[in-house]
C-alpha positions as a printed NumPy array, in Angstrom:
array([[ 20.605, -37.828, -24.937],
       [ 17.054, -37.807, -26.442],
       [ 15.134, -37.862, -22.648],
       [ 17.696, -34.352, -22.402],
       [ 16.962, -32.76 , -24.947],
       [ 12.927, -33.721, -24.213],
       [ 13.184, -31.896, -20.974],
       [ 15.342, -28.905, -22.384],
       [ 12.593, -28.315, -24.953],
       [  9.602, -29.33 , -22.711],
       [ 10.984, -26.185, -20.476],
       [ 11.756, -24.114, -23.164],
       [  8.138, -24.163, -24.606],
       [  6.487, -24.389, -21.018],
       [  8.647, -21.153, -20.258],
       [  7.579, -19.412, -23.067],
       [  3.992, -20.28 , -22.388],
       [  4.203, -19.   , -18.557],
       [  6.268, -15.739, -19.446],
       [  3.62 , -14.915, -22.312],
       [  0.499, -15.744, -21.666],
       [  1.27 , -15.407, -17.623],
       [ -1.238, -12.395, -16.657],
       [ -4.324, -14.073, -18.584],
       [ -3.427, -17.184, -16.581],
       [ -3.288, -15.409, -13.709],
       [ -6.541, -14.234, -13.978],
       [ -7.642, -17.611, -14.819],
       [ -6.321, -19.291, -11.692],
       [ -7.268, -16.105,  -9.752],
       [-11.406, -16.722, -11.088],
       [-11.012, -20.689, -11.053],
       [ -8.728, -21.905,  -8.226],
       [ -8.545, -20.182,  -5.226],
       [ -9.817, -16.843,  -4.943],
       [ -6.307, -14.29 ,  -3.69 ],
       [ -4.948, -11.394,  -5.968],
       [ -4.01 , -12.298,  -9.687],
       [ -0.656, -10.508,  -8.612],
       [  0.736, -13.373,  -6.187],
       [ -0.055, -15.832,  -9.607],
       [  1.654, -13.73 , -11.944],
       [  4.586, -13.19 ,  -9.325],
       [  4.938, -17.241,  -8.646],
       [  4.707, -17.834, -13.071],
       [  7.427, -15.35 , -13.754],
       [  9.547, -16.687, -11.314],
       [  8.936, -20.304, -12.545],
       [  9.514, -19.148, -16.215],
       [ 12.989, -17.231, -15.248],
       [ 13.829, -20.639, -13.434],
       [ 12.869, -22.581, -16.318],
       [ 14.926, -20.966, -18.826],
       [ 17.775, -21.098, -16.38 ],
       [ 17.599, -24.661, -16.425],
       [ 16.944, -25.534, -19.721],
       [ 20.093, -22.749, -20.362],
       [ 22.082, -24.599, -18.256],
       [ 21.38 , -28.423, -19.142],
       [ 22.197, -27.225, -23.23 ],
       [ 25.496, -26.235, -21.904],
       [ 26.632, -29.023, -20.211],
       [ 25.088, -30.68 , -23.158],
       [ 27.295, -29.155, -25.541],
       [ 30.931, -29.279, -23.212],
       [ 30.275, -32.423, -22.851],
       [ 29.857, -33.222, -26.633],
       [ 32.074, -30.232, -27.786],
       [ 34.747, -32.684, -29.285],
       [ 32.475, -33.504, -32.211],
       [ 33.062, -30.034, -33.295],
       [ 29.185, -29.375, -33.801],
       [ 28.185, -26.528, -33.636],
       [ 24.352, -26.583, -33.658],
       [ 24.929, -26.963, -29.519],
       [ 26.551, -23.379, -30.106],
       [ 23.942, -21.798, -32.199],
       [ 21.057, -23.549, -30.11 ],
       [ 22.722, -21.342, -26.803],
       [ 22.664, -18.637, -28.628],
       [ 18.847, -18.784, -29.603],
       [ 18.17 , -19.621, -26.066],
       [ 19.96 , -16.923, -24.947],
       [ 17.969, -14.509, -26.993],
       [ 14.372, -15.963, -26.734],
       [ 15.224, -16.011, -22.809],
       [ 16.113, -12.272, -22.519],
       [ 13.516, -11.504, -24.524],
       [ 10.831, -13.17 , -22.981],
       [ 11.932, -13.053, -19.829],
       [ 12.797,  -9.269, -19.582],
       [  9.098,  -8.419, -20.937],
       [  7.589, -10.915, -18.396],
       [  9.514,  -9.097, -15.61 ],
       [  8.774,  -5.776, -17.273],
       [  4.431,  -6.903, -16.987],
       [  5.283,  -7.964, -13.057],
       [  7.078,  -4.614, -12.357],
       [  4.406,  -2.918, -13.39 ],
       [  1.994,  -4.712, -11.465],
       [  3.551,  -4.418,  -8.28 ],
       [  3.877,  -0.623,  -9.513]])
């Protein structure tokens, strides 16, 4: 149970990171790594962040059916907050990509 909820968070904050900070690191790969337009990296880290919080969405609800009989409900509330952080995040990231493609 620990290693699951090590990967749920480990996605969680490296989702956050990638839908934030995604068009300075971009630009970053785009100067450092190999030389194409900073849109392509943006493009491929919003994607991976929308995966990411799919996933770690996903794996905290089959966490919590499959522990629902304890009648905890911190695996409710911590669905929720994913839930919200995700659209949040992940709408504004899409939002910056939109506009980039124009």
């Amino acid at each position: 149970m620990a290693k699951k909820n090590i990967i749920i968070l480990g996605s969680l904050i490296l989702a956050t990171i990638f839908g934030i900070y995604g068009q300075g690191m971009s630009y970053y790969l785009n100067e450092n790594l190999v030389e194409i337009a900073p849109i392509y990296y943006l493009t491929f880290l919003t994607i991976l962040s929308v995966f990411l919080y799919f996933i770690s969405f996903v794996l905290t609800y089959l966490q919590y059916k499959k522990h629902r009989n304890n009648k905890n409900k911190l695996g409710l509330y911590s669905l929720y907050a994913i839930g919200c952080i995700c659209s949040i995040i992940a709408l504004q990231s899409v939002f910056i990509l939109a506009m980039w493609w124009g």
